[in-house]
N, C-alpha and C positions, 0 to 999 in steps of 0.2 A: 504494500500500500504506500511506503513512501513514495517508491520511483513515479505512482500516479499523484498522490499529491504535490510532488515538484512538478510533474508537467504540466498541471491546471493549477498552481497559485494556493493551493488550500494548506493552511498552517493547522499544525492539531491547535492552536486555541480558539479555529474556527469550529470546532467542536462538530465537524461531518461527519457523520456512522462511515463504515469501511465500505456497505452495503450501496449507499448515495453516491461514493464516488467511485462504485462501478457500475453505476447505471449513468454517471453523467459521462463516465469513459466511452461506454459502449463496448468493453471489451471483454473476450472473456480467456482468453489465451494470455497470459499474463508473460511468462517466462518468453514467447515468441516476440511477445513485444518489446521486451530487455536486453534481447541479442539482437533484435534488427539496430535499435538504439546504441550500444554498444557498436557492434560494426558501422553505422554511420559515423560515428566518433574515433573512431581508429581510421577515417578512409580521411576523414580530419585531419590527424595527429600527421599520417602519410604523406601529407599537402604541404605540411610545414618546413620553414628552412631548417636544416640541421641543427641550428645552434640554438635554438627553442626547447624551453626547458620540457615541454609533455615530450617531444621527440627524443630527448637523449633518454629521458625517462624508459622509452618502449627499446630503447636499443640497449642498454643494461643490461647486462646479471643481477645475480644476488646479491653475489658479491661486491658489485659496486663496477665492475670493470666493466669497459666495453664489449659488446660481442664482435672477435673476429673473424673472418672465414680465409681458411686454410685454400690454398688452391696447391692441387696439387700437378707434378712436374712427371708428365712420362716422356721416358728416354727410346 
């Protein structure tokens, strides 16, 4: 229910049952509509110049380090 109340504006001290703001959604696939969201926002992130902080964000490890890629050399 958050991710619907961020995208229509409703704060819990609006005090709307979970019930009202899936009938002003219209939806009922919940989870499908957090990965289309989700992939529109990574095709975002994608768009971005390199030195943008969500971008280095997605290029990371865990670790902290950059991801490299290895290319390899046949003889």
């Amino acid at each position: 229910m958050k991710f619907f109340r961020h995208l229509l504006g409703i704060t819990k001290l609006d005090k709307e049952k979970n019930q009202c703001i899936r009938q002003k959604r219209g939806s009922q696939n919940i989870v499908k509509e957090i990965k289309q969201y989700q992939k529109k926002w990574l095709q975002h992130v994608q768009r971005m110049d390199t030195n943008r902080l969500p971008k280095v964000a997605t290029t990371c490890t865990e670790d902290g380090h950059k991801q490299t890629t290895k290319t390899s050399t046949t003889i």
